[in-house]
N, C-alpha and C positions, 0 to 999 in steps of 0.2 A: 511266567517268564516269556518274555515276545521273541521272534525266532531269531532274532538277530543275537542275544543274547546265547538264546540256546545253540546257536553254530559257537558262537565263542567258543561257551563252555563245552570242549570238547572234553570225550570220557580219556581216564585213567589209560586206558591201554591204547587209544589211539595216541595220547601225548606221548607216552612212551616207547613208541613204534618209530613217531615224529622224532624223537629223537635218537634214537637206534640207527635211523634214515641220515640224521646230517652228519652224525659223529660219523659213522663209516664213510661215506660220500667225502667229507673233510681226509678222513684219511687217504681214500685213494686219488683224490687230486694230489694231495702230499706227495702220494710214491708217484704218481704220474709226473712229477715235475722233471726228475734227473732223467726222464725217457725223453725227453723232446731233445733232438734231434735236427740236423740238419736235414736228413732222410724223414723226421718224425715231426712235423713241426706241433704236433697234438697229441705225441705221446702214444700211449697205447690207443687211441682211436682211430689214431693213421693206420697202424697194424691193423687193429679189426675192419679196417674199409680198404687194406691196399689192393687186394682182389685178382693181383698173380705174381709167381714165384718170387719174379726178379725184385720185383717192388719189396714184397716181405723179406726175401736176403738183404735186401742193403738198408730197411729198418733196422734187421737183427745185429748186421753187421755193425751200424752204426751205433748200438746201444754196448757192446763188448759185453766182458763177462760179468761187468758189474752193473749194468743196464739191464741184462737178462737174467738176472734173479730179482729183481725189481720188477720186473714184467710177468716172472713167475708169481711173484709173491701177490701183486694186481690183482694178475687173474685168478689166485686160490682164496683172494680174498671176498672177491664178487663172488665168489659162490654163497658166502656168507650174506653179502649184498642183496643178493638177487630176494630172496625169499622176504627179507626186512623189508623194500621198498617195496614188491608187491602184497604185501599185506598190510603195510602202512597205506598203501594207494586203495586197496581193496577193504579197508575201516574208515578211511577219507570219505569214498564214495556213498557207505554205507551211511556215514555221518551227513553226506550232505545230501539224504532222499529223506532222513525222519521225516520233514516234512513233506512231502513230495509224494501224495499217498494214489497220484493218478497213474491208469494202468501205462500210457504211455512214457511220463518218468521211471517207471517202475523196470517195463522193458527195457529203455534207455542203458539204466542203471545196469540191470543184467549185461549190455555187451557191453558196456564201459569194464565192469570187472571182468569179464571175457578177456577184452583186449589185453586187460593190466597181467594175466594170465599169459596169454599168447606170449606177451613181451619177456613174462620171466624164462617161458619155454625156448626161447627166442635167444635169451642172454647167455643160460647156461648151455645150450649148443654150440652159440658162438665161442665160448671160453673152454668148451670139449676142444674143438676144431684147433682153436688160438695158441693152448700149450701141445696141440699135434705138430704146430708147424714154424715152432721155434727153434726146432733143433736144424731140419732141413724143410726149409718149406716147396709146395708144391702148386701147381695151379685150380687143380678139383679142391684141396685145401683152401685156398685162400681165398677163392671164392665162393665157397659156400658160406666160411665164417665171415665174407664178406654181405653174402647173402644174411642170415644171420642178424648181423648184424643194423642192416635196413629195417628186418623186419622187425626186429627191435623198438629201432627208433620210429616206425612208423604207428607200431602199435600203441606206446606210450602217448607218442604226440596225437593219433586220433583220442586217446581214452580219457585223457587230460582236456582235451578240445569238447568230448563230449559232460564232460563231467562240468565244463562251465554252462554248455548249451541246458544242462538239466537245472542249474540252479538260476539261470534266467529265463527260462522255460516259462514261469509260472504266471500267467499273467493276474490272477488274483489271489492273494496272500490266504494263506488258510486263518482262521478264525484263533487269538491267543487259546492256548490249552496248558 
């Protein structure tokens, strides 16, 4: 089987990680829709980056009471979230070094799953903080879950960046096996 083939055929439990990944993701876009906002124009993600009090009050405000069980429900759901996608990302990875048997991919790969890690650690503090400061939010609150929340997206976005850099890395194809 030549590698091209063998990336296709991805294993059993990565597919179904894959899709664990988009059915939830699908859902929380779903519940992110009735959050956007005047004050929100992205929904729960303007929250996680508003980064002080007054900004997060008039998200919260803007959302009423039926907004903010929709944003509870969001963030209890990313709990759920968090763990699927890092380990879908963290079997991605693992799927695209089989070939890849040099020790510099190999290190690579370690802080790519690193990163994908940091990101989940990253996410679910952001969502500890996020249901702290829906009731009455604060400014140590808001930006820390706003902090949080960067470090989030930066760890994902390097780990994904790196995870393309390892699978064009290669400059001569390993031998069919």
């Amino acid at each position: 089987m030549d590698t091209a083939k063998r990336l296709l055929a991805f294993p059993k439990r990565l597919k179904g990680c894959l899709i664990a990944t988009v059915v939830l993701l699908a859902v929380l876009i779903l519940i992110n829709q009735p959050l956007k906002t005047g004050s929100a124009h992205q929904g729960i993600v303007s929250f996680q980056l508003a980064g002080g009090a007054e900004q997060a009050l008039a998200i919260v405000q803007s959302w009423g009471e039926e907004g903010l069980q929709w944003a509870k429900l969001s963030l209890w759901l990313d709990f759920f979230f968090i763990p699927i996608y890092c380990l879908t990302l963290i079997l991605l990875t693992r799927h695209c070094t089989l070939d890849r048997p040099g020790v510099r991919e190999q290190t690579a790969a370690r802080w790519v799953r690193a990163l994908f890690i940091v990101a989940g650690v990253a996410d679910a503090t952001e969502n500890v903080l996020l249901l702290n400061n829906l009731e009455a939010p604060t400014d140590a609150i808001s930006l820390a879950a706003t902090i949080s929340s960067l470090a989030k997206f930066t760890a994902l976005t390097l780990g994904l960046a790196g995870l393309v850099i390892i699978r064009a890395a290669r400059r001569h194809p390993l031998a069919p096996g």
